[in-house]
N, C-alpha and C positions, 0 to 999 in steps of 0.2 A: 518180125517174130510174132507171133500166137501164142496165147495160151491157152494151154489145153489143159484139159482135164479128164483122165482113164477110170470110167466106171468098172472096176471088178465083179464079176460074177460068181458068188458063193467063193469068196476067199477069206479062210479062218474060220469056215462054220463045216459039216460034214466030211473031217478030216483032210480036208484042203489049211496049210497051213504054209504063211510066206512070214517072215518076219519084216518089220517095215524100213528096216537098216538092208535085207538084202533086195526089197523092192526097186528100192532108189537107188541102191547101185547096178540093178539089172538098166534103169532109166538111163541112169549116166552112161552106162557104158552103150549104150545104142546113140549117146549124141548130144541126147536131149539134156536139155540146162534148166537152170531153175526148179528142180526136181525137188517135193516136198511130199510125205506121203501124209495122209487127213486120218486119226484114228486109226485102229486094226481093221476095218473091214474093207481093203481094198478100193481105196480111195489116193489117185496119184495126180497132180498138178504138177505142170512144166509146161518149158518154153520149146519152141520147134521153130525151125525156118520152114514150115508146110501151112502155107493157104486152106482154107475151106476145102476147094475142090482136091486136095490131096487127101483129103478123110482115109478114103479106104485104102490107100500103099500103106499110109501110117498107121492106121487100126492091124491093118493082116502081118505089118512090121512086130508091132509090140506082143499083138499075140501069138508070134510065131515062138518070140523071143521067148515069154512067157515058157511056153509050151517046150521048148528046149533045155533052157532052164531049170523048172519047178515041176516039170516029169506032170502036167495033167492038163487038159484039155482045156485051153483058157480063153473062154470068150468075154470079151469087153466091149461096152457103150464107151463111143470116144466122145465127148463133146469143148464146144469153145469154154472158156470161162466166161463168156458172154451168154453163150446161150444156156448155161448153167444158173446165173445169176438172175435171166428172165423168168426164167423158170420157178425159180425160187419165190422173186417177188410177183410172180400170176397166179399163184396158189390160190385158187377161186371159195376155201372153205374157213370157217374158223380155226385159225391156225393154235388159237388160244382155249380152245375147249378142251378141257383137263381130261375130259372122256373119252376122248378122242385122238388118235393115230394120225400124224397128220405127214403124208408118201406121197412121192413122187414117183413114180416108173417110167424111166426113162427105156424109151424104146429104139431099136437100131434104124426101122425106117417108118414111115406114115404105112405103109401096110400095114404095120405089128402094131400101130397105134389105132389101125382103124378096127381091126379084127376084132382088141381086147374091146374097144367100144361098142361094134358089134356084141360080144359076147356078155359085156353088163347091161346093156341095152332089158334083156326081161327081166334082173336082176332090183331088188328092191332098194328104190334110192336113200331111203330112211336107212335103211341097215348097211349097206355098200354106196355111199355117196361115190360116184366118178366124176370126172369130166375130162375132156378133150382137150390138151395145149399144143404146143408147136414141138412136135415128135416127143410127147410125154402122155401120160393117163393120170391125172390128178386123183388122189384117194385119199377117204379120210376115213379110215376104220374106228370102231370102237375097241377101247385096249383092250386089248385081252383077247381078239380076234385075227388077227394079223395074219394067222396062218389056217384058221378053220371056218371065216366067212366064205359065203357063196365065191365072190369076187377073188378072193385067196385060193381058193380050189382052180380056180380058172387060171389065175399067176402061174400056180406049180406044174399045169400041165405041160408034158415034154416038150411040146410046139415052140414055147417059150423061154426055156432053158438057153439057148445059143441068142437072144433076140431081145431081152428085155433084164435091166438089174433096177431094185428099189430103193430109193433111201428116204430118209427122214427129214423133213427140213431144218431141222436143227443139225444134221450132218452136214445138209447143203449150207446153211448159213456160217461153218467152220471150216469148209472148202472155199468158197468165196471171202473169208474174211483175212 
């Protein structure tokens, strides 16, 4: 068995609305065991009998489900709890600066992760700090910014809608714990 863990894309924010009691029965009833959901913001942990290389039947499984289900267009980052938890503890910025947003954006492949890199590449490291992890873009925004820095402009573009969801390391450290 695996553990996995289903990143949600925009679930509970822009009129997309699941409650977390019908999440997890959406889970169970596709199979999957161990089913816990992390917070309102589309956050689901379980168990699966699918290997690594199964990723993608089981991603286009859940989102299909989703999508039958909850009536809207549901793309999700699947990842292990392993590779969740690396991620977590690679967070290359001060995780502890009060001033600061401390994001992970987990991306669906290294294309999407190389692109966004590309694309903060001219972008000013002071004001949109980034960096590169193993299929993630490490960010550490200033509060208050999250959604109107340079770097967030680039997040929201439509390219990235179906390809990339964010969370907060304090989200990831209460999915892993």
């Amino acid at each position: 068995m695996t553990t996995w863990v289903a990143l949600l894309r925009g679930v509970n924010v822009g009129g997309i609305r699941i409650r977390n009691a019908d999440l997890a029965a959406l889970f169970g009833d596709l199979g999957l065991t161990q089913v816990a959901t992390v917070l309102a913001s589309g956050n689901v942990r379980f168990e699966a009998d699918v290997e690594v290389p199964g990723r993608a039947a089981l991603k286009a499984r859940i989102e299909a489900a989703l999508r039958d289900r909850f009536g809207y267009d549901a793309w999700i980052v699947l990842v292990t709890l392993d590779e969740l938890a690396t991620a977590l503890d690679a967070f290359p910025f001060d995780a502890a600066d009060g001033a600061r947003q401390p994001y992970v954006v987990f991306c669906a492949d290294t294309a999407v992760r190389d692109a966004l890199m590309d694309a903060a590449a001219p972008l000013d490291p002071v004001e949109d700090p980034t960096s590169a992890g193993f299929g993630v873009v490490y960010w550490s925004v200033e509060k208050g910014r999250s959604i109107d820095s340079p770097f967030a402009r680039v997040l929201a573009r439509p390219a990235y809608r179906q390809t990339t969801t964010t969370r907060n390391l304090r989200t990831l450290a209460k999915i892993v714990a």
